[in-house]
N, CA, C and O atoms as a printed pandas DataFrame, in Angstrom:
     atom_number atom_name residue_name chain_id  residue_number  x_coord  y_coord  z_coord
0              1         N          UNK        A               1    0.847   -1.186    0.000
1              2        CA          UNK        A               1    0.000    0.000    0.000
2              3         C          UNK        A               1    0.889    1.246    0.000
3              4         O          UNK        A               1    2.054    1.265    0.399
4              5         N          UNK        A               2    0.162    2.346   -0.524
5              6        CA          UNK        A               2    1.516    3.621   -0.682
6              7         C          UNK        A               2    1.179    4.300    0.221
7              8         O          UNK        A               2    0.043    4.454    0.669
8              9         N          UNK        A               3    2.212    4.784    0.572
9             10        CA          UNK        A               3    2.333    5.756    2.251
10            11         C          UNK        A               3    1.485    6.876    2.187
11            12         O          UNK        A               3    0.994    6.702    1.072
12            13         N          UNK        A               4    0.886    8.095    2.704
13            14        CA          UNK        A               4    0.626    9.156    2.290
14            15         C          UNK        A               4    1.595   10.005    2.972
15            16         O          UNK        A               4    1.640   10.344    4.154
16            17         N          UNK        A               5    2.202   10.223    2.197
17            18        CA          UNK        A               5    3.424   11.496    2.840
18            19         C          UNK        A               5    2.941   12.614    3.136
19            20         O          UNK        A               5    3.666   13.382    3.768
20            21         N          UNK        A               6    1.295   13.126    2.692
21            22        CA          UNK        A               6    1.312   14.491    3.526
22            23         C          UNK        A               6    0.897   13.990    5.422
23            24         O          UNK        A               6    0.890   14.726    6.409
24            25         N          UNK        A               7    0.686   12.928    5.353
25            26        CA          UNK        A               7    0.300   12.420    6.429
26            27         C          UNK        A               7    1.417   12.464    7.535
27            28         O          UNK        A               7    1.272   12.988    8.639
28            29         N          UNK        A               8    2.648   11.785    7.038
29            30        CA          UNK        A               8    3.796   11.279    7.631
30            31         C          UNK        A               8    4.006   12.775    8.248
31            32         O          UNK        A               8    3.775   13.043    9.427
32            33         N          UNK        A               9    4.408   13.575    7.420
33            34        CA          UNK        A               9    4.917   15.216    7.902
34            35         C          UNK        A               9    3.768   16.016    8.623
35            36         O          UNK        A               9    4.007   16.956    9.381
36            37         N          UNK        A              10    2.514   15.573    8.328
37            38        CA          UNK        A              10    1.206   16.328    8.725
38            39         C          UNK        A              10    1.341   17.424    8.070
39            40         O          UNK        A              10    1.893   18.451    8.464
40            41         N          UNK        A              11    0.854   17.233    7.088
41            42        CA          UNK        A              11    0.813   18.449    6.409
42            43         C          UNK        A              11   -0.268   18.676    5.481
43            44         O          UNK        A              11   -0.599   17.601    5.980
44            45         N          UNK        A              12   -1.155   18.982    4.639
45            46        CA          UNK        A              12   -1.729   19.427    3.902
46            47         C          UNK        A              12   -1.495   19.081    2.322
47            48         O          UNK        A              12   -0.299   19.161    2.042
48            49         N          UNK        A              13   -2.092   18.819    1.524
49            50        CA          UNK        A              13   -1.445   18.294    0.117
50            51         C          UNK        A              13   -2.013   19.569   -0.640
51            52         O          UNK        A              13   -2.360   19.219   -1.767
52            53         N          UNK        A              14   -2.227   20.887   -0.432
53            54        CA          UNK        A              14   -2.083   22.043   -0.890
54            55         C          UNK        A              14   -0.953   22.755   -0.345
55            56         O          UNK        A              14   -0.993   23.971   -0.537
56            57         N          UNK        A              15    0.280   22.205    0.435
57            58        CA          UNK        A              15    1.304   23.123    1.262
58            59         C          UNK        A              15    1.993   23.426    0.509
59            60         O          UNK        A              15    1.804   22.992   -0.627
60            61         N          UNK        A              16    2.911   24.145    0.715
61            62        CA          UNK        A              16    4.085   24.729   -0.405
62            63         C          UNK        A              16    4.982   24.426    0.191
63            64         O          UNK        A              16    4.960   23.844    1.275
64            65         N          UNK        A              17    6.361   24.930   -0.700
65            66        CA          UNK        A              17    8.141   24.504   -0.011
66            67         C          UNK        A              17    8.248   24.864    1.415
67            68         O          UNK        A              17    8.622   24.067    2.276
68            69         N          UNK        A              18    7.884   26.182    1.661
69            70        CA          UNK        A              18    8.400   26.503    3.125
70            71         C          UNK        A              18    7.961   25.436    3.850
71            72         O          UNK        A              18    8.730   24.757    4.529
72            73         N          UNK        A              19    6.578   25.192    3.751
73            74        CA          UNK        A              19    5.474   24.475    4.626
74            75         C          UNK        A              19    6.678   23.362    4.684
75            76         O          UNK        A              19    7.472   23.295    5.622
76            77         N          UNK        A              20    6.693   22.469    3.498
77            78        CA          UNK        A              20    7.069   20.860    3.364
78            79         C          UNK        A              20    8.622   21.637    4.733
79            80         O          UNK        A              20    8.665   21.293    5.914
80            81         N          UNK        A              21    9.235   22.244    4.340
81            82        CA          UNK        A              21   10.926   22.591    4.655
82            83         C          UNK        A              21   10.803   23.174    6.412
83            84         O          UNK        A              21   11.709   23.276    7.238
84            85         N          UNK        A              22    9.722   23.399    6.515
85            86        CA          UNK        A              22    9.358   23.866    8.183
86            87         C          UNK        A              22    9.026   21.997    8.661
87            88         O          UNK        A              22    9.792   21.652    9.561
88            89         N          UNK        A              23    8.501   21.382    8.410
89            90        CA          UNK        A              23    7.658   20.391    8.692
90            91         C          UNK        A              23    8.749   19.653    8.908
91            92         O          UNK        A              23    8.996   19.231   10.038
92            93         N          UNK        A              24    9.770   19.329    7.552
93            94        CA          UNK        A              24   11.037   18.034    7.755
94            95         C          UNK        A              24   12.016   18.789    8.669
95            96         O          UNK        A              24   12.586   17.973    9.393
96            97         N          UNK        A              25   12.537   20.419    8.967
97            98        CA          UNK        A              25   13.224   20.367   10.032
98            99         C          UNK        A              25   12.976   20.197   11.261
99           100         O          UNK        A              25   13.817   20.007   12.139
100          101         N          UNK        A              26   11.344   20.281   11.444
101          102        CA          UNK        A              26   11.181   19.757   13.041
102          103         C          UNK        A              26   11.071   18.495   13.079
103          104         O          UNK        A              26   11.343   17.980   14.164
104          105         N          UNK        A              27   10.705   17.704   12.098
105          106        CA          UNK        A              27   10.434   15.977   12.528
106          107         C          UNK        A              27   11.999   15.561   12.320
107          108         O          UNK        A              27   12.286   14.555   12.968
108          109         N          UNK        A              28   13.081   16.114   11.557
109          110        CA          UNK        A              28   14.274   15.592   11.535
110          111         C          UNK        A              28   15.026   15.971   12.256
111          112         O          UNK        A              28   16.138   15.444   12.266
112          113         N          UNK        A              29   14.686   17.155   13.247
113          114        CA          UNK        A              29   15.851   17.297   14.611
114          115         C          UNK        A              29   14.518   16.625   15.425
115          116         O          UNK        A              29   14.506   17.483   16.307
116          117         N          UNK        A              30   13.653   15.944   15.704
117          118        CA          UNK        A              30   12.971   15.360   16.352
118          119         C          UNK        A              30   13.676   13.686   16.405
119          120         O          UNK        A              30   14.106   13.017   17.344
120          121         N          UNK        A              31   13.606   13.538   15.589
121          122        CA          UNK        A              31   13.985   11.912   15.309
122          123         C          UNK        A              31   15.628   11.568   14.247
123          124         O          UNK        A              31   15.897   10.803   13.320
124          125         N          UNK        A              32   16.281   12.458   14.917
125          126        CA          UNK        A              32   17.494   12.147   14.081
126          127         C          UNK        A              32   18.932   11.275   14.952
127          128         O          UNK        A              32   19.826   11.506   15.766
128          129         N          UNK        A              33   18.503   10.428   14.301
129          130        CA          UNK        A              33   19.418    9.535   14.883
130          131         C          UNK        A              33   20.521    9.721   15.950
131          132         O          UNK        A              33   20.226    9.317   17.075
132          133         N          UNK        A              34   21.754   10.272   15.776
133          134        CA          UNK        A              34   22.247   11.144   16.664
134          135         C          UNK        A              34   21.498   11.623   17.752
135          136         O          UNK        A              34   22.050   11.278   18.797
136          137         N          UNK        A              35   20.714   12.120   17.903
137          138        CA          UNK        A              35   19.817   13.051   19.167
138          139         C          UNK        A              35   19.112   11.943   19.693
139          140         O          UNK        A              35   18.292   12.331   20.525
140          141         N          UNK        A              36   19.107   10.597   19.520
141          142        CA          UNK        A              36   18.167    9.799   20.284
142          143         C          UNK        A              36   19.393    8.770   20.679
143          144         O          UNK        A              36   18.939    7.919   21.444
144          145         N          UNK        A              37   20.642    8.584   20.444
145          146        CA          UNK        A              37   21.079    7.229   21.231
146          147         C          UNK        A              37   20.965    6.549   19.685
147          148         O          UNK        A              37   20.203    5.594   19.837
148          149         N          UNK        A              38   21.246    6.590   18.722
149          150        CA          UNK        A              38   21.615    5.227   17.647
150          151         C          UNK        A              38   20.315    4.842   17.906
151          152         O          UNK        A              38   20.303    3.708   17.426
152          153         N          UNK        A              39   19.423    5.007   18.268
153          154        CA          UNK        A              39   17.941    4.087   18.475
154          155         C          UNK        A              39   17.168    3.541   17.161
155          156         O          UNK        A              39   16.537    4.231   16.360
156          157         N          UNK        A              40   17.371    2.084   17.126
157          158        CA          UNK        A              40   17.028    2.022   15.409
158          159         C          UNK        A              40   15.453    2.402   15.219
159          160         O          UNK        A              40   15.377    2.556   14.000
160          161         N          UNK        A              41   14.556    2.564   15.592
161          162        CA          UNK        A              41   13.518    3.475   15.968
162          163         C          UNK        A              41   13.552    5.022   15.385
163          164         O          UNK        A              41   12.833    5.441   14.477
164          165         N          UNK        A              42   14.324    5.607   15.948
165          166        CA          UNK        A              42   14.456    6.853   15.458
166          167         C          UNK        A              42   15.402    6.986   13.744
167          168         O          UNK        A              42   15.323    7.903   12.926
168          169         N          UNK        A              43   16.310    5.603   13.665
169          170        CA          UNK        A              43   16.913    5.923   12.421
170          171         C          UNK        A              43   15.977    5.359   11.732
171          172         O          UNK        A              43   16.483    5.630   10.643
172          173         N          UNK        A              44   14.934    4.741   11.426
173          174        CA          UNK        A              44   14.069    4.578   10.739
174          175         C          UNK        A              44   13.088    5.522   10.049
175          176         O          UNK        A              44   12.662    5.688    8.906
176          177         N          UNK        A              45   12.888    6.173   11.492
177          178        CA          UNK        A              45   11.461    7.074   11.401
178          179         C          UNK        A              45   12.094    8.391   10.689
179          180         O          UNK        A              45   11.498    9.297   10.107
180          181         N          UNK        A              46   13.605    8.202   10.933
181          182        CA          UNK        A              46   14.349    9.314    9.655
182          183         C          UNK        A              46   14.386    9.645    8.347
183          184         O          UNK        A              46   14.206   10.597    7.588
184          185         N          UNK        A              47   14.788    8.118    8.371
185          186        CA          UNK        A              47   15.095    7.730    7.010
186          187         C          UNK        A              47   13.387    7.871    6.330
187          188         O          UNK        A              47   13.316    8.589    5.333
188          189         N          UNK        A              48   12.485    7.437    6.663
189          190        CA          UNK        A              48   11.274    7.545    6.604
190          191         C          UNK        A              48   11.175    9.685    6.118
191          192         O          UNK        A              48   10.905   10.211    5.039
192          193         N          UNK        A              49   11.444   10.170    7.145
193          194        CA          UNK        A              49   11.067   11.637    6.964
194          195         C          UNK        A              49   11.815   12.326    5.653
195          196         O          UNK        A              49   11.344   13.242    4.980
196          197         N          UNK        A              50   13.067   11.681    5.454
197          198        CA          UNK        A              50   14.047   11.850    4.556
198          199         C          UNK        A              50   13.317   11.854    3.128
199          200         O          UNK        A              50   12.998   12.827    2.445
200          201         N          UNK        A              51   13.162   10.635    2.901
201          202        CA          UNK        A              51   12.238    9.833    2.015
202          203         C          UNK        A              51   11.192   10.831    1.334
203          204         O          UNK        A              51   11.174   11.410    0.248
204          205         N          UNK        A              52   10.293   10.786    2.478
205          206        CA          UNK        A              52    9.533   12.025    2.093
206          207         C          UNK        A              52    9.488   13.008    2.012
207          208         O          UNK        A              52    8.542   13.497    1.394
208          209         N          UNK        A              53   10.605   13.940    2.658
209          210        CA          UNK        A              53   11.196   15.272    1.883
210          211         C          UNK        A              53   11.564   15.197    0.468
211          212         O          UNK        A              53   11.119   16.084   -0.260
212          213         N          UNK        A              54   12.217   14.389    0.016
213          214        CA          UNK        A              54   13.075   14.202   -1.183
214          215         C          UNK        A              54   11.530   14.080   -2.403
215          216         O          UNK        A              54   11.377   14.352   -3.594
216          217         N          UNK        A              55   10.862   13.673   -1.598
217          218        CA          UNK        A              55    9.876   13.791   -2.777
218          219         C          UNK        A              55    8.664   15.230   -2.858
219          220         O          UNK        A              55    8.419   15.843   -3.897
220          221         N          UNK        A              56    8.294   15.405   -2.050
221          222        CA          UNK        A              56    7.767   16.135   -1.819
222          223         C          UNK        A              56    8.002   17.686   -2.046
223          224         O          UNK        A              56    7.166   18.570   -2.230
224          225         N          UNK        A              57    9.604   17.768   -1.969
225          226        CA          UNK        A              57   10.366   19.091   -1.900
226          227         C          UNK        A              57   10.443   19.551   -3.742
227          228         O          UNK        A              57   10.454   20.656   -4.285
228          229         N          UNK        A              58   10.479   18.286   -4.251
229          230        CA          UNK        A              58   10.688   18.333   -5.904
230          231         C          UNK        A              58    9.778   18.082   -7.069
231          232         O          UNK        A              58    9.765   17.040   -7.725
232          233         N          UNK        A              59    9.067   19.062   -7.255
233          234        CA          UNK        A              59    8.130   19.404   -8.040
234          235         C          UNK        A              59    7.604   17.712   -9.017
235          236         O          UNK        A              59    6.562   17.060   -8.939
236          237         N          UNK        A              60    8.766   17.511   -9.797
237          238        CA          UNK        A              60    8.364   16.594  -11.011
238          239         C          UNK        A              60    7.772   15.076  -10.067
239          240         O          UNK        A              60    6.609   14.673  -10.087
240          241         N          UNK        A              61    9.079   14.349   -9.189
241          242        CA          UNK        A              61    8.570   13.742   -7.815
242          243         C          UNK        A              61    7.038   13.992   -6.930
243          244         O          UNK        A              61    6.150   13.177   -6.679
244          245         N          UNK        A              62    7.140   15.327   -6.621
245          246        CA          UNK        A              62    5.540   15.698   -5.661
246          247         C          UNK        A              62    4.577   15.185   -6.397
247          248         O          UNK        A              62    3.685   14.447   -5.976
248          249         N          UNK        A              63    4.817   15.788   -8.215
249          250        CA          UNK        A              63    3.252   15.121   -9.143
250          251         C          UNK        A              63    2.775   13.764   -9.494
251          252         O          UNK        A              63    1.629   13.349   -9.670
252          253         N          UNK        A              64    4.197   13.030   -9.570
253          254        CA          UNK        A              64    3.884   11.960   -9.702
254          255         C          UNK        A              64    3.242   10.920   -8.873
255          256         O          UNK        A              64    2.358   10.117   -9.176
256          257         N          UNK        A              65    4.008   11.143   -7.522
257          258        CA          UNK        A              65    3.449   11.404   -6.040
258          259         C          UNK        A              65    1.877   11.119   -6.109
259          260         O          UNK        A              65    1.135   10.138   -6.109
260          261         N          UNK        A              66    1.788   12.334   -6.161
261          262        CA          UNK        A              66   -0.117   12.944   -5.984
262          263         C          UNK        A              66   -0.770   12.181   -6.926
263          264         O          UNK        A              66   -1.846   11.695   -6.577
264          265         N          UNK        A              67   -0.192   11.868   -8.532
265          266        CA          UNK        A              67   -1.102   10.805   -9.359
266          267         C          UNK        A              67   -1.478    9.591   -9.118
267          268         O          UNK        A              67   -2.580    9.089   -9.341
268          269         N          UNK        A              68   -0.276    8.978   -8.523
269          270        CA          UNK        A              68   -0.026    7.464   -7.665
270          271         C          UNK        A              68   -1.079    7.390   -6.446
271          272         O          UNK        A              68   -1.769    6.488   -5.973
272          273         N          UNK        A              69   -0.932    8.423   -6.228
273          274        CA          UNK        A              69   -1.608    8.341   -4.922
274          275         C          UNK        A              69   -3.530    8.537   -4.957
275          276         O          UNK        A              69   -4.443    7.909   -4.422
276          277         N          UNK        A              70   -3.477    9.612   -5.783
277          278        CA          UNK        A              70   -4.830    9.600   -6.140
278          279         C          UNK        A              70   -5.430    8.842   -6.875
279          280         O          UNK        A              70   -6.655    8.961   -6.890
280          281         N          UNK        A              71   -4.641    7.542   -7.955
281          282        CA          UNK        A              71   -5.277    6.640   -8.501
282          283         C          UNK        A              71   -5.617    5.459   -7.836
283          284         O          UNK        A              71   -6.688    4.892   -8.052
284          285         N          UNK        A              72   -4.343    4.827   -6.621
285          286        CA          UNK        A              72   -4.754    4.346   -6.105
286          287         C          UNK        A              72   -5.952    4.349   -4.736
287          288         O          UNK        A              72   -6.170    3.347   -4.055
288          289         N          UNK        A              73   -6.518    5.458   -4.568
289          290        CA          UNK        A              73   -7.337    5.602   -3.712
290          291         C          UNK        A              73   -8.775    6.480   -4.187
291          292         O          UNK        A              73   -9.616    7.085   -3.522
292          293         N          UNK        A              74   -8.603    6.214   -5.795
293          294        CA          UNK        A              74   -9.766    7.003   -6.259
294          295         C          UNK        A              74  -11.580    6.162   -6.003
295          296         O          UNK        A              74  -12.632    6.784   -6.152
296          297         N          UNK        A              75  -11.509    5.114   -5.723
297          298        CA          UNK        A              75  -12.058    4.631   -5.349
298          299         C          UNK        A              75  -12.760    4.455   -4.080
299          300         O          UNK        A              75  -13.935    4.099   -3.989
300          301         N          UNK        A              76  -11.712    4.817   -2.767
301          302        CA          UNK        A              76  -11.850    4.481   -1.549
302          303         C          UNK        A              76  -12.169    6.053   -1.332
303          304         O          UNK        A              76  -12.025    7.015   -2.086
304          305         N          UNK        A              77  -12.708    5.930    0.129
305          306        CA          UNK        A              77  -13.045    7.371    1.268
306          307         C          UNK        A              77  -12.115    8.112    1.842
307          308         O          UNK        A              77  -12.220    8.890    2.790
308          309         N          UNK        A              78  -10.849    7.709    0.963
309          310        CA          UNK        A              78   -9.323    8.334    2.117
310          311         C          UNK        A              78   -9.693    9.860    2.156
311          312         O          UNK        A              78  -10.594   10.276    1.427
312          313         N          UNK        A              79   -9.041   10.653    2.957
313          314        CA          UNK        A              79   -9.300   12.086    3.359
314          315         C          UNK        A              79   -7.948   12.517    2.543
315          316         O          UNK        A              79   -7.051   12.819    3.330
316          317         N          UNK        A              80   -7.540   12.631    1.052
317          318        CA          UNK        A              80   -6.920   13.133    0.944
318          319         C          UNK        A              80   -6.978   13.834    0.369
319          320         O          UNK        A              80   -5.876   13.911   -0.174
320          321         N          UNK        A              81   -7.881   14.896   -0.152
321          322        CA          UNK        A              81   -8.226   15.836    0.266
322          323         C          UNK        A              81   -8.945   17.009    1.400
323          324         O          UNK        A              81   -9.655   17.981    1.143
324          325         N          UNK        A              82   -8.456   16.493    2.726
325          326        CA          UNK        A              82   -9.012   17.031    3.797
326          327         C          UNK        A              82   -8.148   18.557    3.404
327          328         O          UNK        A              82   -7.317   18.936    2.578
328          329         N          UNK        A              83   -8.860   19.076    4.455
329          330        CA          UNK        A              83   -8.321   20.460    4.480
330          331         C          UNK        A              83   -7.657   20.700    5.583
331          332         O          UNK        A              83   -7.773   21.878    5.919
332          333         N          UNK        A              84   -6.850   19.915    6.456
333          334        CA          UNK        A              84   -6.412   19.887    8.009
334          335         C          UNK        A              84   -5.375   20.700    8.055
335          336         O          UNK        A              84   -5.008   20.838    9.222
336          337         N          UNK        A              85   -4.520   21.506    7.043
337          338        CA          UNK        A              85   -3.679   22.855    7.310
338          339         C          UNK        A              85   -2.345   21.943    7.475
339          340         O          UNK        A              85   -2.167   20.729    7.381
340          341         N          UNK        A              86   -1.487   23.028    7.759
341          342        CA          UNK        A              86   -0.278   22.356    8.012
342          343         C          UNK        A              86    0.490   22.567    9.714
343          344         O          UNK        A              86    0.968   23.560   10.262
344          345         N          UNK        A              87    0.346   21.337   10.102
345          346        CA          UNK        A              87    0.183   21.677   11.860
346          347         C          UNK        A              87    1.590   20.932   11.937
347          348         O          UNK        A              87    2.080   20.264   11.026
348          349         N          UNK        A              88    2.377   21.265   13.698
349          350        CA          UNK        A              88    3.479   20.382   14.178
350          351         C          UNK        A              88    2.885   19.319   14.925
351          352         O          UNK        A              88    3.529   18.970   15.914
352          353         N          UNK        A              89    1.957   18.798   14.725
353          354        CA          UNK        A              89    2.078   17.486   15.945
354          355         C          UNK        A              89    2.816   16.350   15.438
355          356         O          UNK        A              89    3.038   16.237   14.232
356          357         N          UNK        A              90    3.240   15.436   16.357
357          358        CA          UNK        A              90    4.329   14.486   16.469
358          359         C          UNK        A              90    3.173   13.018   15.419
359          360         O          UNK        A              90    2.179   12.723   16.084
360          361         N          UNK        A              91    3.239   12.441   14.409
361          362        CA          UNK        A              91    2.320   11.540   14.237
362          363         C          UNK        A              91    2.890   10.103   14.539
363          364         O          UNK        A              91    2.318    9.022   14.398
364          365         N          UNK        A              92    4.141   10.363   14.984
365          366        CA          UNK        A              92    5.130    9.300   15.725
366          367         C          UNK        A              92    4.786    8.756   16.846
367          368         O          UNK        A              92    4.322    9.507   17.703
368          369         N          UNK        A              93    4.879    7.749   17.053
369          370        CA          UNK        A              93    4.784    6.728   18.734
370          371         C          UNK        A              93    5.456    5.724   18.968
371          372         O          UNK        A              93    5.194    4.689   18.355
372          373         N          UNK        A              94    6.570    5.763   19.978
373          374        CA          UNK        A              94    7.391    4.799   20.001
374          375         C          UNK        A              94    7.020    3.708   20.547
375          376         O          UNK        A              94    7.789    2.747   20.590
């Protein structure tokens, strides 16, 4: 199943660069390996945030992104188009 990356960052799938670039520096000094003890937990949930910067941050990536994503769920009730803004809460739980 494909991830929803505005989910992962909490963010909005109308956000822009700053938004995406505010969002991955708090979840990546949140969970960056270093700052937790080597915790393979946190190098995951990095590599994870990483992941989804790299796509998200780059236009041709973000669209293809959003097509993938909206075909596979054109069918189903997913909220991805909610309008939930672009907030800091943690969507992490160790």
């Amino acid at each position: 199943m494909i991830k929803n990356y505005y989910q992962i960052l909490n963010l909005s799938t109308d956000c822009n660069k700053d938004e995406i670039k505010k969002a991955f520096r708090m979840y990546a000094t949140k969970f960056h390996p270093d700052k937790q003890n080597n915790d393979k937990f946190f190098e995951e949930r990095f590599k994870e945030i990483k992941e989804v910067y790299d796509v998200l941050i780059d236009d041709n990536k973000r669209a293809q992104f959003d097509n993938e994503y909206k075909s596979t769920f054109k069918n189903s009730s997913s909220n991805y188009n909610s309008n939930q803004g672009c907030t800091t809460n943690i969507p992490f739980n160790k």
